[in-house]
gemmi code that builds the backbone of each chain (N, CA, C; Angstrom):
import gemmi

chains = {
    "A": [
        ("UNK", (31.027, 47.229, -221.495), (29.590, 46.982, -221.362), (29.024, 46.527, -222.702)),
        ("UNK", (28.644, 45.481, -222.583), (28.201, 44.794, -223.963), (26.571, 45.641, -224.627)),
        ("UNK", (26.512, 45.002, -225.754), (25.507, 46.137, -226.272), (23.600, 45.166, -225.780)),
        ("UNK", (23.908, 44.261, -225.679), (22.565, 43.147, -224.711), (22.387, 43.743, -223.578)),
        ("UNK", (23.473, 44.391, -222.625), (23.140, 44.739, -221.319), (22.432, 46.046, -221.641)),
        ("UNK", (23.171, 46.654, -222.622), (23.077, 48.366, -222.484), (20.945, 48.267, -223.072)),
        ("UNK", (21.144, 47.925, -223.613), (19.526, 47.048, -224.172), (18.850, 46.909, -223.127)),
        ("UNK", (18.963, 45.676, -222.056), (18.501, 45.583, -221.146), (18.062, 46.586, -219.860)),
        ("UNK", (19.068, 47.180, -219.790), (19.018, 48.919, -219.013), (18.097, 49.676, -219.425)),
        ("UNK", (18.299, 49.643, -221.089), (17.010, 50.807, -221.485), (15.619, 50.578, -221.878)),
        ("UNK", (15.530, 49.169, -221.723), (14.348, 48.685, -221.633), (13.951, 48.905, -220.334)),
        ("UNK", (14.818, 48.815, -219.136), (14.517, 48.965, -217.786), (14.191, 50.252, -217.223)),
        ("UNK", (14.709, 51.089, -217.630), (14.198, 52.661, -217.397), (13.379, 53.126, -218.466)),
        ("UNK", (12.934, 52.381, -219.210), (11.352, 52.592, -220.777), (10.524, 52.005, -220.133)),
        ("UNK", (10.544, 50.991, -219.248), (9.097, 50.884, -218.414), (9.038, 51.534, -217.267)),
        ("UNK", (10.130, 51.569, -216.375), (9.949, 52.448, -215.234), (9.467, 53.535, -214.966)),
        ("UNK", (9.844, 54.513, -216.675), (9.666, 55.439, -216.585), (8.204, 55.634, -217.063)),
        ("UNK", (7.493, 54.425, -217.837), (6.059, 54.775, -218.415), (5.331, 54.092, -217.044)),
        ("UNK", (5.805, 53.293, -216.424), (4.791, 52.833, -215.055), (4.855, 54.396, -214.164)),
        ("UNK", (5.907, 54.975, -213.956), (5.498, 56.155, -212.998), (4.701, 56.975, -213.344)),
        ("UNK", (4.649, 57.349, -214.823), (3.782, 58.160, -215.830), (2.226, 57.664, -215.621)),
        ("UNK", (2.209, 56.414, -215.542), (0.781, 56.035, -215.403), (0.081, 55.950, -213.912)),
        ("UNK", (1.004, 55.820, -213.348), (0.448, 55.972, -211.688), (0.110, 57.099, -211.363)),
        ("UNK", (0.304, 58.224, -212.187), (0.572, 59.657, -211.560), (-0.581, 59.949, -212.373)),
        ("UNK", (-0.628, 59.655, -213.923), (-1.616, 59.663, -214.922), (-3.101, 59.430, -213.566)),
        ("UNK", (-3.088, 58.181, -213.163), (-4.269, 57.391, -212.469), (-4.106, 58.473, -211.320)),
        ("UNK", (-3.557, 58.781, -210.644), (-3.829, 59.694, -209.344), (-4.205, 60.931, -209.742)),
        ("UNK", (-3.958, 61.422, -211.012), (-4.941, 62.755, -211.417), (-6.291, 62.230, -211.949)),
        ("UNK", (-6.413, 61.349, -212.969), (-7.965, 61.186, -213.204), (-8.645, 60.285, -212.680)),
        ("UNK", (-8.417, 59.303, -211.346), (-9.220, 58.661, -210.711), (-10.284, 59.402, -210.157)),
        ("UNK", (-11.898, 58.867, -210.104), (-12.618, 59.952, -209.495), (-12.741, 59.927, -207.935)),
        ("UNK", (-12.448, 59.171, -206.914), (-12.398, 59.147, -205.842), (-11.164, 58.517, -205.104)),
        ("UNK", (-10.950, 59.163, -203.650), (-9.812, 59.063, -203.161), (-9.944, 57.360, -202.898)),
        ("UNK", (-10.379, 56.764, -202.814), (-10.252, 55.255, -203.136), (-9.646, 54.337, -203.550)),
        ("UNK", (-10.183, 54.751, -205.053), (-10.003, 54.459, -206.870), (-8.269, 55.081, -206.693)),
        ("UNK", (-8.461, 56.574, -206.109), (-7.366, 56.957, -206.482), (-5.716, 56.203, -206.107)),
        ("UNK", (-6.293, 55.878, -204.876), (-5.242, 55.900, -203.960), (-4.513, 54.089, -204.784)),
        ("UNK", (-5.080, 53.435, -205.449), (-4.718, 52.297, -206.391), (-3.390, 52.608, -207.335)),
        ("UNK", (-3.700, 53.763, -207.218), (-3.092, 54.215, -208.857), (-1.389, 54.026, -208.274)),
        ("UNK", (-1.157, 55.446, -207.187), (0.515, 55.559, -207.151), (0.719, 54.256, -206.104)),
        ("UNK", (0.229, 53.710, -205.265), (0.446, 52.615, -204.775), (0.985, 51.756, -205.418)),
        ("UNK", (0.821, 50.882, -206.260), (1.007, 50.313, -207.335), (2.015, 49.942, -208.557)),
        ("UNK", (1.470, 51.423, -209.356), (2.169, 51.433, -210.663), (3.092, 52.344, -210.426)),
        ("UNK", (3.334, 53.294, -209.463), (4.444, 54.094, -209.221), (5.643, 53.379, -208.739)),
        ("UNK", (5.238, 52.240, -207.528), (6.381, 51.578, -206.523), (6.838, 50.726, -207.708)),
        ("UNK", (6.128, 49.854, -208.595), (6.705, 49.129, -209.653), (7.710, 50.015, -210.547)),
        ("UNK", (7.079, 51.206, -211.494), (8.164, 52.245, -212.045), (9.484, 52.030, -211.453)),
        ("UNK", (9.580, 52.953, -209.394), (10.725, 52.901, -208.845), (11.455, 51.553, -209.054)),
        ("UNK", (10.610, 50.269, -208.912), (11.290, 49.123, -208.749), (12.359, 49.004, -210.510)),
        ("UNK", (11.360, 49.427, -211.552), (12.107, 49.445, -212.752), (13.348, 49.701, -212.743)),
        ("UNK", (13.172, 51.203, -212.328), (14.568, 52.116, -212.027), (15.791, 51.500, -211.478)),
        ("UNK", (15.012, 50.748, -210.363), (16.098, 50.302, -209.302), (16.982, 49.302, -210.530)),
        ("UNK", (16.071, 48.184, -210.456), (16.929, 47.678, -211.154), (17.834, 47.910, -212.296)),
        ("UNK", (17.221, 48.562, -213.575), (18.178, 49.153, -214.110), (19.242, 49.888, -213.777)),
        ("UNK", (19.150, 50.830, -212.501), (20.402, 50.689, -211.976), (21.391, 49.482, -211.435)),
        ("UNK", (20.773, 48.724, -210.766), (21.607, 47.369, -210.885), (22.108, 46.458, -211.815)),
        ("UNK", (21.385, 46.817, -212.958), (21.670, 46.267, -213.800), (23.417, 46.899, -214.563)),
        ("UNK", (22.976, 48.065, -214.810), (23.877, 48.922, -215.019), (25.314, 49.108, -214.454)),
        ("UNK", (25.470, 48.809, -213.218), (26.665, 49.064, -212.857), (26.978, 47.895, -212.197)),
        ("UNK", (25.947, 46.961, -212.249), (26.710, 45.281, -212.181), (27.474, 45.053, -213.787)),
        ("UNK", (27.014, 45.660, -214.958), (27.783, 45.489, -215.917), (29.280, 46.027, -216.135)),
        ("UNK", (28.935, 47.889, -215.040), (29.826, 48.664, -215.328), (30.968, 48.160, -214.424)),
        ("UNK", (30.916, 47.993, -213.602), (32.044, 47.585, -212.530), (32.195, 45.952, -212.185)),
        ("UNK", (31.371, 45.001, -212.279), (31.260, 43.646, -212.171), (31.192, 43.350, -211.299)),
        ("UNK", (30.515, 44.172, -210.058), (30.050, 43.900, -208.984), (28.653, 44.371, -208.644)),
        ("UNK", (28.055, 43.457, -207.593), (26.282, 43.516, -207.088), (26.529, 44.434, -206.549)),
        ("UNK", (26.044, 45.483, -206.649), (26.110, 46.879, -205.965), (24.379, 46.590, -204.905)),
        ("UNK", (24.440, 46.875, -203.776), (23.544, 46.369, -202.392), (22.507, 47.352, -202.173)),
        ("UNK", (23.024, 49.113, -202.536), (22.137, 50.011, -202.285), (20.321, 49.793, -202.717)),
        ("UNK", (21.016, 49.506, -204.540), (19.210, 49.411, -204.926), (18.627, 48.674, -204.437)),
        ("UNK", (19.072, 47.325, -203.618), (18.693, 46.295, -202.869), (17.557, 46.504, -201.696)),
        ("UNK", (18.894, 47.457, -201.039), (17.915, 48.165, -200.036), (16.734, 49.029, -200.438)),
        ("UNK", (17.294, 49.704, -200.784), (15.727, 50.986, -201.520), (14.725, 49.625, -201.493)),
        ("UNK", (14.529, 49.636, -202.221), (13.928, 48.428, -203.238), (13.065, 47.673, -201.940)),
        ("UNK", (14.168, 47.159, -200.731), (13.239, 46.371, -200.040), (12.765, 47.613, -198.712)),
        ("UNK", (13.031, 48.496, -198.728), (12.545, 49.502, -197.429), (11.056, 49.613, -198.339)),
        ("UNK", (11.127, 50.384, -199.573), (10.223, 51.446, -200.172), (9.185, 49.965, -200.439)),
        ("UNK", (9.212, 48.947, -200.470), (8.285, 48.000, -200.980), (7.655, 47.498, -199.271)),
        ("UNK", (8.732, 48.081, -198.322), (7.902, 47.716, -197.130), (6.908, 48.912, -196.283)),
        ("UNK", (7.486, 50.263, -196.737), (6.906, 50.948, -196.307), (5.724, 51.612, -197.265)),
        ("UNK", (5.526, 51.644, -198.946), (4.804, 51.715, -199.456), (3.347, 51.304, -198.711)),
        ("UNK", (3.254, 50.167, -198.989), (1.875, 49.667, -198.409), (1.170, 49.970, -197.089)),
        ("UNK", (2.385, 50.105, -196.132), (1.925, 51.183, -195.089), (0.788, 52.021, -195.239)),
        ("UNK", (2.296, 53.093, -195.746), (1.259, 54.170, -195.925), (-0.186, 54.662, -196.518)),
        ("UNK", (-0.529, 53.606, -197.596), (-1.353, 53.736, -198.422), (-2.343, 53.106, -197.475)),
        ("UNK", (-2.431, 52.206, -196.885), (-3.098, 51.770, -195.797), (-3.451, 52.680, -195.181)),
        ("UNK", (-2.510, 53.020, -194.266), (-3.128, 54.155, -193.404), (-3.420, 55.688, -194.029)),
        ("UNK", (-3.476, 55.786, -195.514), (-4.384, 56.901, -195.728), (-5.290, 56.520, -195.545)),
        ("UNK", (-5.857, 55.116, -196.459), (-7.198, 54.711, -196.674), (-7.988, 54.547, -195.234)),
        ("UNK", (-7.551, 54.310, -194.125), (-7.802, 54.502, -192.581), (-8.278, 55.633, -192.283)),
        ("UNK", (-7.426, 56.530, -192.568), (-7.934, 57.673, -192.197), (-8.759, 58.675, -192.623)),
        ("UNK", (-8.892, 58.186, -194.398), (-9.833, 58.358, -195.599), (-11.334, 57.728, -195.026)),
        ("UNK", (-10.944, 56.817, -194.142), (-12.701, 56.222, -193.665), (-12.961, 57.047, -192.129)),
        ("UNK", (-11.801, 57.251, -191.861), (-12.183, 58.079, -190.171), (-12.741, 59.538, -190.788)),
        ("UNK", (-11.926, 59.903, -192.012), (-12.753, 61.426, -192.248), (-14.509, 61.268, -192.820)),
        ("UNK", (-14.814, 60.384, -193.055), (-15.918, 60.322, -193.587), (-16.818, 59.361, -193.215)),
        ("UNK", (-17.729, 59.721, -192.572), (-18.113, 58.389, -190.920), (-19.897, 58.069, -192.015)),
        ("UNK", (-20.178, 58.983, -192.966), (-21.008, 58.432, -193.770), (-20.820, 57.048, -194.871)),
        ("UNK", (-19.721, 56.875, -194.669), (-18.954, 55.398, -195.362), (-19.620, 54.188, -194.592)),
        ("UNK", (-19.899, 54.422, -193.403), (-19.838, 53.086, -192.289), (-21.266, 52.613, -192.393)),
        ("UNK", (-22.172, 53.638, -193.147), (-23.464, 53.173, -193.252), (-23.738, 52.464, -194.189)),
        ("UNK", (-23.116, 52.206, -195.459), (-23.354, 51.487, -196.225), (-22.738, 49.673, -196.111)),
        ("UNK", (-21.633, 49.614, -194.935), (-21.051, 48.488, -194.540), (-22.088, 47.189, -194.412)),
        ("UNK", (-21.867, 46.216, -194.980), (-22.574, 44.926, -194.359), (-22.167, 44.512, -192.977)),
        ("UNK", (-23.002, 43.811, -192.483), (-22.766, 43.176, -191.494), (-21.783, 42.226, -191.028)),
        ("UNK", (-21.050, 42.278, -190.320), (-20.056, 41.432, -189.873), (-19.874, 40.341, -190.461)),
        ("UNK", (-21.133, 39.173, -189.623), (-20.968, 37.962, -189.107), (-20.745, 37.646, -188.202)),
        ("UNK", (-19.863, 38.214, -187.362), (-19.474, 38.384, -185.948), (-19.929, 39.299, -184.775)),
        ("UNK", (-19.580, 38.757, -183.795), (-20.096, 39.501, -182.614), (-19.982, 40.748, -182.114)),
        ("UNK", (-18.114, 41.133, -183.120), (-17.671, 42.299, -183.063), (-18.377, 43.049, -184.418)),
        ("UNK", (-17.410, 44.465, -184.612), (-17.626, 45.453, -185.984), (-16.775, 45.111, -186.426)),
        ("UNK", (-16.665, 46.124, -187.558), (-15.812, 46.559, -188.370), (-14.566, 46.827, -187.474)),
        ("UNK", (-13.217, 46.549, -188.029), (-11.862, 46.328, -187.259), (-11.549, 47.971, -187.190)),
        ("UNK", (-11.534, 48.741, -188.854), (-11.337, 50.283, -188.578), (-12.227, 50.902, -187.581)),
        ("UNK", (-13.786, 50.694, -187.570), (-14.316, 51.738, -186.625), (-14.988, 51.041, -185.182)),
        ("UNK", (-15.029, 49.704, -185.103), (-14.966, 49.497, -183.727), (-13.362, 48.933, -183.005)),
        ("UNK", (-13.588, 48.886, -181.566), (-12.159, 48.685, -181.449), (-11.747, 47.434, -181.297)),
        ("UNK", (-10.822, 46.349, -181.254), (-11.190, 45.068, -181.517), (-11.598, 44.844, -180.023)),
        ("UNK", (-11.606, 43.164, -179.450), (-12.527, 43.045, -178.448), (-11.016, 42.728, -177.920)),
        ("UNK", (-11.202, 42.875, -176.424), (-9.794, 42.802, -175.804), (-9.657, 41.304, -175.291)),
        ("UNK", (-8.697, 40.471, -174.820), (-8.198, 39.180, -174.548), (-9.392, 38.950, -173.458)),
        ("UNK", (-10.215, 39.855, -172.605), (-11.148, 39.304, -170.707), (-12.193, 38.890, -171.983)),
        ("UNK", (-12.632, 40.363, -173.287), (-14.188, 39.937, -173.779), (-14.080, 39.425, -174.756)),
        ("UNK", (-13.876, 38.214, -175.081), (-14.188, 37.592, -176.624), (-15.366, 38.012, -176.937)),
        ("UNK", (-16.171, 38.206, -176.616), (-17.278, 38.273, -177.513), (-17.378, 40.022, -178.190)),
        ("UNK", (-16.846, 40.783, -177.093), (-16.907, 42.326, -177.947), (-18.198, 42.937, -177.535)),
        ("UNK", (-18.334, 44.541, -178.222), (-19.619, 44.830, -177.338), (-19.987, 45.569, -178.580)),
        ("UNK", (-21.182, 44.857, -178.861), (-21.935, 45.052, -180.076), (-22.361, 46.406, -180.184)),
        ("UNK", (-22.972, 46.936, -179.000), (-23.469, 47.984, -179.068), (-22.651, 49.242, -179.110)),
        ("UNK", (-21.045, 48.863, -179.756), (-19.819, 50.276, -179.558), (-20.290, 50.538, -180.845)),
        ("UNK", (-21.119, 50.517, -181.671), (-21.269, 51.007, -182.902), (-22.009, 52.188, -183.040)),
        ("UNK", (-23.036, 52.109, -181.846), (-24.066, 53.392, -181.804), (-23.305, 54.227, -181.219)),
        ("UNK", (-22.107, 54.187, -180.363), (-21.634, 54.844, -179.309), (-20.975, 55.910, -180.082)),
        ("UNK", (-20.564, 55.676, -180.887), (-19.416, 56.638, -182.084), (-20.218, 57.562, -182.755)),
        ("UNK", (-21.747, 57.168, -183.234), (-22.099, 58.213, -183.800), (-22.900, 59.117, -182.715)),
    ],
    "B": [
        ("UNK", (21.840, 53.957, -226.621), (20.695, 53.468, -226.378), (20.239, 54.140, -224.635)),
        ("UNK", (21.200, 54.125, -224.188), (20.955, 54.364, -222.798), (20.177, 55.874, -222.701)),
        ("UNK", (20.885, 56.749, -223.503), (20.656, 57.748, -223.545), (19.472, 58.410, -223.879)),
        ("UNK", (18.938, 57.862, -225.099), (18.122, 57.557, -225.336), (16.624, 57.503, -224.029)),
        ("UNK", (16.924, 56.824, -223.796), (15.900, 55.523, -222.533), (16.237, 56.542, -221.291)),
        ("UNK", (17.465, 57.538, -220.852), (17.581, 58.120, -219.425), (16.365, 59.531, -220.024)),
        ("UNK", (16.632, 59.720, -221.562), (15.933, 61.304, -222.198), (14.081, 60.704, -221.429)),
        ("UNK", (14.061, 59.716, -221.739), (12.343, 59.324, -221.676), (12.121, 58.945, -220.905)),
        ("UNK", (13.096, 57.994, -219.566), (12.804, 58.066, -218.002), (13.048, 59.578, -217.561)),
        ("UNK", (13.591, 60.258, -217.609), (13.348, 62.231, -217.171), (12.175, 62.545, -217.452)),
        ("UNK", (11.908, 62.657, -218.597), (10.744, 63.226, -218.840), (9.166, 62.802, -218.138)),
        ("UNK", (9.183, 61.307, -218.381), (8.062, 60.721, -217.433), (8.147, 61.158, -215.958)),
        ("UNK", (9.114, 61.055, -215.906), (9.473, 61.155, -214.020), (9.018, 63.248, -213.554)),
        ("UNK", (9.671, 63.630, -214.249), (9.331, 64.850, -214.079), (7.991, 65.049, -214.435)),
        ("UNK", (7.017, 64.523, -215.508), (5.789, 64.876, -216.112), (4.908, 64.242, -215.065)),
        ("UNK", (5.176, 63.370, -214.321), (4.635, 62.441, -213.656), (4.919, 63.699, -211.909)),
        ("UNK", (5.999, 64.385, -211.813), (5.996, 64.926, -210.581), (4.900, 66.133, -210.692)),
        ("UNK", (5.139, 66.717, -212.090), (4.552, 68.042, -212.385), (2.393, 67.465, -211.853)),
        ("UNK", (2.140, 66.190, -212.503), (0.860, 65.692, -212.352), (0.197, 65.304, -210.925)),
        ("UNK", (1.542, 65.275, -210.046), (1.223, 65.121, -208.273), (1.197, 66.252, -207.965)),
        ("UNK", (1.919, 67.210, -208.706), (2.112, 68.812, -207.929), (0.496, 69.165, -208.074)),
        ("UNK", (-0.446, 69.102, -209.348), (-1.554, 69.298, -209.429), (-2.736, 68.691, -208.438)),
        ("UNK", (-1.796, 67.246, -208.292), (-3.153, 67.005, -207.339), (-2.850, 67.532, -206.313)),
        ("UNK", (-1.646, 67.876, -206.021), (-1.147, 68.405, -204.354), (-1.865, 69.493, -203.944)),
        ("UNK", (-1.942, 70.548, -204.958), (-2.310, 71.772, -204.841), (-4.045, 71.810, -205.279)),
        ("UNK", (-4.581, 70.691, -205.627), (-6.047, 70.858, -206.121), (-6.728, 70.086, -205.317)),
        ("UNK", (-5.894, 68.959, -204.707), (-6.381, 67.711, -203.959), (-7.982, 68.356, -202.706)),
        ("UNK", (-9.340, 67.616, -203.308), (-10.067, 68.584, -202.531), (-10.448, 67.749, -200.921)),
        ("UNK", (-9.728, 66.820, -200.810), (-9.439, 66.142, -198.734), (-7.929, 66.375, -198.771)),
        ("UNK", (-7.545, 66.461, -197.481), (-6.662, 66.511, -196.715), (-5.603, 65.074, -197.469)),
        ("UNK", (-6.125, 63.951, -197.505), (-6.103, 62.731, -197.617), (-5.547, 62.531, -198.987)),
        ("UNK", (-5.949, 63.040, -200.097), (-5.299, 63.411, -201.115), (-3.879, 64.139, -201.469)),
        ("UNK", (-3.766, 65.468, -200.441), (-2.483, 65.892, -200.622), (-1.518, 64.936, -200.108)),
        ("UNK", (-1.679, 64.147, -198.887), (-0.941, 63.492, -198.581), (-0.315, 62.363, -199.479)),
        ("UNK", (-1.374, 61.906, -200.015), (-1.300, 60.666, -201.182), (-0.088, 61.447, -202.218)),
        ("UNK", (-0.479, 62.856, -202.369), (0.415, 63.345, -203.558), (1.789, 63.524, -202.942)),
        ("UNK", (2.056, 63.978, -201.785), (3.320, 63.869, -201.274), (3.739, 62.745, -201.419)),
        ("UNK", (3.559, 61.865, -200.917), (3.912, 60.615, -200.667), (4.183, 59.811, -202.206)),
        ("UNK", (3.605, 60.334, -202.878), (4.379, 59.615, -204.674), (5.258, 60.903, -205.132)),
        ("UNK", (4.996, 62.022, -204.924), (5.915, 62.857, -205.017), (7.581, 62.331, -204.344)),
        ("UNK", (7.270, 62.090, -203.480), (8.680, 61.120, -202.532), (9.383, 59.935, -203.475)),
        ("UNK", (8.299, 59.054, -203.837), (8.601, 57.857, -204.442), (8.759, 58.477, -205.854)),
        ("UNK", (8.576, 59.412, -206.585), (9.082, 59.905, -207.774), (10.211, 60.255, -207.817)),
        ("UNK", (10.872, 61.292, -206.848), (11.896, 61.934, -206.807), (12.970, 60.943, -206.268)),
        ("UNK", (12.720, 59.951, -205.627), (14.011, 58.569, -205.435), (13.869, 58.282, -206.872)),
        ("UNK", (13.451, 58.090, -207.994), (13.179, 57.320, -209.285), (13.965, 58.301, -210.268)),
        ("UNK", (13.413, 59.693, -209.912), (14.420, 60.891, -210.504), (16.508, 60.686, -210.095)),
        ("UNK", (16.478, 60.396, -208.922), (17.424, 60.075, -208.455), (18.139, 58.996, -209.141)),
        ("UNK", (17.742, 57.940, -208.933), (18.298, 57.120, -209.834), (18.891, 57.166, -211.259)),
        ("UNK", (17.631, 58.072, -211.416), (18.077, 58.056, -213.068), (19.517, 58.887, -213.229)),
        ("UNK", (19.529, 59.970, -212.371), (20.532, 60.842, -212.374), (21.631, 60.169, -211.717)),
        ("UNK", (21.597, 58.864, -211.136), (23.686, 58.431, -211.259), (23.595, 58.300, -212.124)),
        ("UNK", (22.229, 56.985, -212.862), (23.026, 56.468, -213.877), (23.291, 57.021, -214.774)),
        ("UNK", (23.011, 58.234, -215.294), (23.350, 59.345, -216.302), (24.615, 60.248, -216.132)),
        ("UNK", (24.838, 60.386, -215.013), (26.428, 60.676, -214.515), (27.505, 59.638, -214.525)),
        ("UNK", (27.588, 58.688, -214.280), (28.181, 57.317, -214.631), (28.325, 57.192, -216.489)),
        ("UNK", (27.375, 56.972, -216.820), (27.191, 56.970, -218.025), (27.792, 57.861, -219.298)),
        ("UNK", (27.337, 59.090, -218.854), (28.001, 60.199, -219.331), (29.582, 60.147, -218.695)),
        ("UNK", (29.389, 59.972, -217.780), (31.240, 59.626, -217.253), (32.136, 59.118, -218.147)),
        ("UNK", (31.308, 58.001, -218.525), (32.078, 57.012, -219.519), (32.107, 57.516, -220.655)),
        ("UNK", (31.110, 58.107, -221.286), (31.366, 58.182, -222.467), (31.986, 59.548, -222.632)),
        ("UNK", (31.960, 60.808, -221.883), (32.289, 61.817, -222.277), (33.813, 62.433, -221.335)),
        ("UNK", (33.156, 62.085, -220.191), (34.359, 62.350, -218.944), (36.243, 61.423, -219.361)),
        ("UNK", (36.197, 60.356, -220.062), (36.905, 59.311, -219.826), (37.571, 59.778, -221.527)),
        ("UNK", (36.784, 59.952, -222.387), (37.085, 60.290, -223.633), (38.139, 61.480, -223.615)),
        ("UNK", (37.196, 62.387, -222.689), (37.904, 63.656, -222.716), (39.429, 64.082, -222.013)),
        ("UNK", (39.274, 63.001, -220.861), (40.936, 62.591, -220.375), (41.671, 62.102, -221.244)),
        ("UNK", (41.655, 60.966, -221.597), (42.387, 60.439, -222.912), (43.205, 61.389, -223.896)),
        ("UNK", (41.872, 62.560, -224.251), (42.565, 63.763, -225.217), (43.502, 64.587, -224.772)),
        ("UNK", (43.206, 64.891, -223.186), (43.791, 65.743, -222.819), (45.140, 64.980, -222.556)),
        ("UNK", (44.997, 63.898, -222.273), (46.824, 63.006, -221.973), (47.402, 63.343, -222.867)),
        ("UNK", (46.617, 62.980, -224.381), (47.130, 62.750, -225.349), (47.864, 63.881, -225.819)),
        ("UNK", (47.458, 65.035, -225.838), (47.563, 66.226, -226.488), (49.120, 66.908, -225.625)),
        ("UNK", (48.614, 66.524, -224.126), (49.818, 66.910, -223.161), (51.053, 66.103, -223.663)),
        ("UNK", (50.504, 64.870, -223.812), (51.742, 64.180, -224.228), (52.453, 64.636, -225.341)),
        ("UNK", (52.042, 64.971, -226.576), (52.571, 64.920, -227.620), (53.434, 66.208, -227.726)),
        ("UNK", (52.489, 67.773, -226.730), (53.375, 68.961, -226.663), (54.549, 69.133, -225.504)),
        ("UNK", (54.576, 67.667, -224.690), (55.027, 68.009, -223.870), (56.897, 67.105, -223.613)),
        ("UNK", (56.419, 65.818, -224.796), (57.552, 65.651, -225.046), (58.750, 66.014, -225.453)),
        ("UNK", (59.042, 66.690, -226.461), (60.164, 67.350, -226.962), (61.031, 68.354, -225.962)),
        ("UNK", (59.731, 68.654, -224.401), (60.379, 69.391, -223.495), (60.902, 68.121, -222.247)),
        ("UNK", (60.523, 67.350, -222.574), (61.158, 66.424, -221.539), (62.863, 66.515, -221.469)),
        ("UNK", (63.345, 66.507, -220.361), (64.565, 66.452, -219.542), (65.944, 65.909, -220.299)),
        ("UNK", (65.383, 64.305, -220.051), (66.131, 63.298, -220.788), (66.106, 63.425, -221.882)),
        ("UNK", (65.043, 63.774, -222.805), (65.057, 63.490, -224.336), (65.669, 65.404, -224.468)),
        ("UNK", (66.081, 66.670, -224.108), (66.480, 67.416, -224.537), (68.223, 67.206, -224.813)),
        ("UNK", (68.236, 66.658, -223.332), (69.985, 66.313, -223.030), (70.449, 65.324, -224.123)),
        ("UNK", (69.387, 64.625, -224.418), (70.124, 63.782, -225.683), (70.573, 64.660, -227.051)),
        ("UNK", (69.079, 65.494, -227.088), (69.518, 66.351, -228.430), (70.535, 67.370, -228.123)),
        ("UNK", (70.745, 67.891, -226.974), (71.849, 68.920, -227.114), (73.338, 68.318, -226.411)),
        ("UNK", (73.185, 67.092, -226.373), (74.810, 66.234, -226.696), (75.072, 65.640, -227.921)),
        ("UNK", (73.540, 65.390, -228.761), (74.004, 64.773, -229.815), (74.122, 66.389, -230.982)),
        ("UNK", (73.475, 67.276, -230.815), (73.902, 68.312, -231.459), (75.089, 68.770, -231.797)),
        ("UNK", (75.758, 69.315, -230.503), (76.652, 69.723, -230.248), (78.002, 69.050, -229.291)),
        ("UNK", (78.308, 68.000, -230.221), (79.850, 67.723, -229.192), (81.250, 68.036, -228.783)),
    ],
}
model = gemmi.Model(1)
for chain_id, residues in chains.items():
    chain = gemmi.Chain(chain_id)
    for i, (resn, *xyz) in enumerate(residues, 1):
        res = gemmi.Residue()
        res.name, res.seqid = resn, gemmi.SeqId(i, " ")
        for name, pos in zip(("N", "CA", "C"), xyz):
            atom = gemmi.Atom()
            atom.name, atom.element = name, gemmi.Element(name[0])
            atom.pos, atom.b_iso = gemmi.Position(*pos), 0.0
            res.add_atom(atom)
        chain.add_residue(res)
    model.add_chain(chain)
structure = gemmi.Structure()
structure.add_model(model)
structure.setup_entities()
């Protein structure tokens, strides 16, 4: 293992390891679950991504073969990340129905996609009035 | 260098789990603990990692070293009892 790779590795786990530090940093002092929810979304999945690679990096040097695992990680956790963070923030607006009052107005005939339901394929146009119905 | 760089990816990674455990346990919505699980998850795969490559690593440098010695050492006490090389000395000793 040449001494450029071994370099390259530890540059790769010196950011990984300060991006997870800061995502976690941001998810303790963000002031709202919002703001917060930016933080490990983000700068945490990048960290892991660091990692990953420096492991690939690492034992493509050590053995001289593409090792496939971090590959995978790498592409599951970058598909299911955003998920989830999504559907907190979903459910971060279903717990708190005083959010929906400050919303602008559409433009459209329908609501809001989270708290009305969309309009089905018979009603294009949607039924304006499902907005009062909820509260 | 590696070593180095695995000492300061641990430490972040763990300082960084210890800082979700806080929000886990302080988090004041529902919505929050979850958030903290959920990087708690994505921390501990990152912890993971770090720990082959530090077993690998350490493999090499300490595991692989330390065979070597031990060949070596076997070898050197273990020749003079070898088979072939005694029968030589006790025909060429004594004929």
């Amino acid at each position: 293992m040449t001494f450029v790779l071994e370099l390259l590795v530890s540059l790769l786990i010196v950011a990984g390891g300060a991006f997870l530090l800061i995502g976690s940093i941001g998810m303790v002092k963000l002031p709202d679950l919002l703001t917060r929810l930016h933080a490990p979304t983000k700068a945490t999945t990048l960290g892991v991504g660091g990692a990953l690679a420096a492991s690939m990096v690492f034992f493509a040097g050590l053995e001289g073969t593409l090792s496939i695992h971090e590959v995978l990680i790498t592409a599951f956790l970058f598909m299911t990340a955003p998920i989830s963070a999504h559907f907190i923030a979903k459910a971060h607006l279903h717990e708190h129905t005083e959010l929906r009052d400050g919303l602008p107005p559409t433009g459209r005939p329908y609501g809001w996609s989270t708290f009305d339901a969309a309009p089905g394929p018979g009603e294009p146009d949607g039924e304006d009035d499902r907005r009062g119905a909820h509260d | 260098v590696i070593e180095y760089a695995l000492q300061f990816g641990f430490a972040a990674a763990s300082l960084a789990l210890l800082l979700n455990l806080w929000r886990l346990l302080r988090g004041p919505a529902l919505m929050d603990r979850v958030l903290a699980v959920d990087t708690m998850v994505i921390n501990i795969i990152a912890l993971i990692i770090l720990f082959g490559i530090q077993q690998r690593s350490t493999d090499l440098l300490r595991g692989r070293a330390a065979v070597r010695d031990v060949r070596l050492h076997l070898h050197r006490r273990l020749l003079p009892l070898h088979p072939a090389r005694r029968r030589h000395r006790v025909s060429g000793g004594r004929p």
